[in-house]
C-alpha positions as CSV (number, residue, x, y, z in Angstrom):
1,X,12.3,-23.0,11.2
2,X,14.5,-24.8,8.8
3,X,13.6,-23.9,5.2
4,X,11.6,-21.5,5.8
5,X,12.5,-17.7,4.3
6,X,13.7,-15.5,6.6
7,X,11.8,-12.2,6.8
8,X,14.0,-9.2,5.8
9,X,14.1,-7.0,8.6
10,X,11.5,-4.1,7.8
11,X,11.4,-0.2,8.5
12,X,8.6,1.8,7.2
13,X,8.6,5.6,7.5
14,X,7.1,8.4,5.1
15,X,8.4,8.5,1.9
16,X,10.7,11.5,0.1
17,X,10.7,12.9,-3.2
18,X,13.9,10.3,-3.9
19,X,12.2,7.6,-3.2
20,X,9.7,8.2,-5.9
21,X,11.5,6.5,-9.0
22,X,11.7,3.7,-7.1
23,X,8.1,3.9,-6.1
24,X,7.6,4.1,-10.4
25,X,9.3,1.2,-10.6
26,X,7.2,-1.0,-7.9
27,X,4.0,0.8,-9.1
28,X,4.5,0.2,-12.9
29,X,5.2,-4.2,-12.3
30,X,2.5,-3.9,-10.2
31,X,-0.5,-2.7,-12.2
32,X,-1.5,-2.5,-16.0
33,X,-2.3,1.1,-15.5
34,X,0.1,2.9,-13.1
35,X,0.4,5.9,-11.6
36,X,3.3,7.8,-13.2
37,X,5.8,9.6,-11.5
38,X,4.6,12.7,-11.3
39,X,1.3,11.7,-10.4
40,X,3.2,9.9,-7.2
41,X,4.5,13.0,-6.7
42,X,1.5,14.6,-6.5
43,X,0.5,12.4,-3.8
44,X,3.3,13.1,-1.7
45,X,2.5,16.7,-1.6
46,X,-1.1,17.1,-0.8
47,X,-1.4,17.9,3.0
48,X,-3.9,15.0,3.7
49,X,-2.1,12.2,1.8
50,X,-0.3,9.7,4.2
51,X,2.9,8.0,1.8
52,X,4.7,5.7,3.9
53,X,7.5,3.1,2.0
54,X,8.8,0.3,3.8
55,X,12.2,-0.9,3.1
56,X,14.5,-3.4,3.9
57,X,16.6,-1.6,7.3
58,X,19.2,-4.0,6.7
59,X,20.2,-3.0,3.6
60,X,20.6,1.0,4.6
61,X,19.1,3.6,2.4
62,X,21.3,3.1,-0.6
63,X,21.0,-1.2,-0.4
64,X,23.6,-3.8,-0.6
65,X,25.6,-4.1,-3.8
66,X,22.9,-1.5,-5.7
67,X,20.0,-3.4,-5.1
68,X,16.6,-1.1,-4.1
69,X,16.2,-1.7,-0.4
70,X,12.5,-0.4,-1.1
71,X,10.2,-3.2,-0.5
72,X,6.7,-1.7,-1.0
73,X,4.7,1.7,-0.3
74,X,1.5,2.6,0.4
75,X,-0.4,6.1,-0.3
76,X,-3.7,7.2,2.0
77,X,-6.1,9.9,1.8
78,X,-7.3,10.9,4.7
79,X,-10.2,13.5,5.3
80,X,-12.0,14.0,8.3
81,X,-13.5,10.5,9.5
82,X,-12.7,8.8,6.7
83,X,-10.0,8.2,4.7
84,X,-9.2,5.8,1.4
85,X,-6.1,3.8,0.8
86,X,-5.5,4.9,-2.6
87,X,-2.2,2.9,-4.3
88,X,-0.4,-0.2,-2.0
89,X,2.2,-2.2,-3.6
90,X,4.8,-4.7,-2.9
91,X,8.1,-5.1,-4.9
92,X,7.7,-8.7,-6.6
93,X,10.7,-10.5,-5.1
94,X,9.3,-9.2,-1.2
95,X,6.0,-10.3,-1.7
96,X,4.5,-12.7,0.7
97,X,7.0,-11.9,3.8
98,X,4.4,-9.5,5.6
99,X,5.3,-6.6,3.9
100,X,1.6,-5.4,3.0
101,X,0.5,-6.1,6.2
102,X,3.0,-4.0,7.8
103,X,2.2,-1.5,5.7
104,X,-1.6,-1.5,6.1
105,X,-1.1,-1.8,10.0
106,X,0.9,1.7,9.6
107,X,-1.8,3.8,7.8
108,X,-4.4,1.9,9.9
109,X,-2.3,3.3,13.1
110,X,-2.5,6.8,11.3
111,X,-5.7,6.9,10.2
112,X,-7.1,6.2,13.3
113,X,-4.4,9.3,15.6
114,X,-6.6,11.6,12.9
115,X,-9.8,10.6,14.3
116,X,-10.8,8.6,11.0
117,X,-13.4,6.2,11.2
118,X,-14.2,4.5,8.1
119,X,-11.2,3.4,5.6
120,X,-11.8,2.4,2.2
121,X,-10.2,1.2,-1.0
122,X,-10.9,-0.7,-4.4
123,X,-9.5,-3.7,-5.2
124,X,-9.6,-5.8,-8.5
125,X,-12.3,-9.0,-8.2
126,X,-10.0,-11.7,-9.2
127,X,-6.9,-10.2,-7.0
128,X,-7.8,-12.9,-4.6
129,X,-4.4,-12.5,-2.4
130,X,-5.3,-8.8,-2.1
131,X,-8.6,-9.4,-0.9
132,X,-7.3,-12.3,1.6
133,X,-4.5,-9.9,3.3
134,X,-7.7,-6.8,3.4
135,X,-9.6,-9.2,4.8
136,X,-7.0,-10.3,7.7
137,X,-7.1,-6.6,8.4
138,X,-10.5,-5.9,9.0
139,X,-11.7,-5.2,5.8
140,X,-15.1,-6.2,4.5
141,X,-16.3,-5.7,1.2
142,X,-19.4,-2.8,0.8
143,X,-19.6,-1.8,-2.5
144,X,-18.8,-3.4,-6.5
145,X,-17.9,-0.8,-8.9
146,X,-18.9,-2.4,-12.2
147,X,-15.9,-1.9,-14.8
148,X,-14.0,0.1,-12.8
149,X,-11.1,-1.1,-14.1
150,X,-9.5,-1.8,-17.2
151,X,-6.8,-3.3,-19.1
152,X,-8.3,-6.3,-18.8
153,X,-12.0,-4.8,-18.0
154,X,-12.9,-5.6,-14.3
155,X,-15.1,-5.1,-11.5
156,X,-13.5,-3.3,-8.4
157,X,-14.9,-4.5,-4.7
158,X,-15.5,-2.0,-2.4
159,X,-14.5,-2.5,1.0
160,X,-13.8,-0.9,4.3
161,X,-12.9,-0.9,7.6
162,X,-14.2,0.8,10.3
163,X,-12.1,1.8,13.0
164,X,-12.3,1.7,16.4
165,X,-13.1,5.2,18.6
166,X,-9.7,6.3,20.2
């Protein structure tokens, strides 16, 4: 299509302690209260976490002339039959090519070869193009966590998706 963007080629696979400075850096222009490093790190070590980064495969692990050819990453909890998606982010300059639904379609895959049946997260009220690519995934809101949030103060909606039986 003339003028449209192309879509970078993407790869997603399950992140390594080196990715997790670049994760920081995602995480911390993506929320006003980020996880820190360590606390990412944390993640990647618990047995029933699922961290999966997606990255641009043309660019190669180290990225064309520097740049970060991490696009976006996303960290699920999974126990039993049900499981929470607990951090998702997108690097600003990929956002809107598919990325998050790429990733969300990879833990949703997971989730569902470990026999989960319910998958949940939180999501800020007013992050309406959160809400809209949960939605196009199955999500449906359950729940409202009254100030859940802060820096500003917010509500967090509740939503989930249940899975189908494999």
């Amino acid at each position: 299509m003339i003028g449209a963007a192309a879509k970078p080629p993407v790869a997603v696979r399950h992140a390594v302690g080196t990715d997790l400075e670049l994760v920081g850096a995602i995480e911390r222009v993506s929320f006003s209260d980020p996880w820190s490093v360590e606390s990412l790190a944390a993640a990647l070590a618990l047995p029933h976490a699922r961290f999966f980064v997606a990255e641009d495969a043309a660019a190669g692990r180290v990225g064309r002339g520097g740049a970060s050819p991490l696009l976006g990453y996303v960290v699920a909890l999974l126990y039993g039959e049900e499981g929470e998606i607990a951090d998702l982010a997108v690097a600003p300059a990929a956002r809107r090519r598919g990325i998050g639904g790429v990733l969300l379609d990879r833990v949703a895959a997971t989730a569902m070869e470990s026999g989960v049946r319910a998958l949940y997260l939180e999501v800020r009220e007013s992050n309406v193009a959160a809400r809209a690519l949960y939605h196009s995934r199955g999500f449906d809101m359950v729940g409202r966590r009254r100030g859940y949030y802060s820096r500003p103060s917010e509500d967090a909606l509740v939503l989930r998706r249940t899975m189908a039986p494999t």
